[in-house]
N, C-alpha and C positions, 0 to 999 in steps of 0.2 A: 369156386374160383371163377372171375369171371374170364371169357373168350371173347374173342375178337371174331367180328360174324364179316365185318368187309372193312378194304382197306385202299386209298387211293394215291396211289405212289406217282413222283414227277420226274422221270428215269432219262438220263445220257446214256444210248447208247449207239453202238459204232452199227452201218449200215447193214453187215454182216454178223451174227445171224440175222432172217429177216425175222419182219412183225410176228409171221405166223410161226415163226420157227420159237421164236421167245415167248412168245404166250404160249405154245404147246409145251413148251421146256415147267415154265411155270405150272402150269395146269398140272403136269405129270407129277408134281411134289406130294399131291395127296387127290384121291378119288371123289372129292367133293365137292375141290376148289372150281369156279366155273373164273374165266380170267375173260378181260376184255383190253384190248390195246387200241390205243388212237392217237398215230401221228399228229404232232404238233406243230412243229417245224422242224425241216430238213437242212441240214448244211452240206458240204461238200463230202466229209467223211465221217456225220454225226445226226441221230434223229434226237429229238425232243419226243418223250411217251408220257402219255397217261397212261399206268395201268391200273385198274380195277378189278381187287381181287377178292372174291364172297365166296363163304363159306360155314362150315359149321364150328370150327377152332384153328383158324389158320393161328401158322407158328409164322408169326415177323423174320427169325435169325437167318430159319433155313430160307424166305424168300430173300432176305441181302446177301447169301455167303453164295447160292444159284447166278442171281443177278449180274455181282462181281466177276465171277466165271465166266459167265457171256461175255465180259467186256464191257459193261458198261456200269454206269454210277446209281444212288437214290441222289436227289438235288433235294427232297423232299415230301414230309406225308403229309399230303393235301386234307386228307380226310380220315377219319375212322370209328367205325359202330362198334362197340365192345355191349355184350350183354353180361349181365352180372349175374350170380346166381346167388341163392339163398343159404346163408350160414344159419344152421342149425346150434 
């Protein structure tokens, strides 16, 4: 089956939590995931993020159902490495 090894998401989310508090929230979903955030642009009561998140089998769902609970959206997945493995 194959996994998804990294993935680059384009995320609304509200000023609160901050950066570090969402990418630790993410990061905490599984002990492998390494996460990176990088504002984008700022609005009054909204940031624009890159997140970047690599791993060994990240699971997509649980990172939109996290996401959502913070308050904020995916606008879109920028990027993503899926490694296939081999069917016997």
């Amino acid at each position: 089956m194959a996994s998804i090894r990294k993935i680059v998401l384009d995320v609304l989310k509200p000023h609160q939590p901050n950066g570090v508090e969402f990418a630790t929230a993410l990061a905490e979903l599984s002990p492998d995931y390494q996460v990176r955030l990088t504002v984008v642009e700022v609005d009054e009561k909204t940031e624009s993020v890159m997140v970047v998140i690599e791993g060994e089998n990240i699971e997509f769902t649980p990172i939109g159902e996290l996401i959502k609970k913070l308050g904020a959206s995916i606008h879109s997945i920028d990027e993503v490495e899926v490694q296939g493995s081999k069917i016997d």
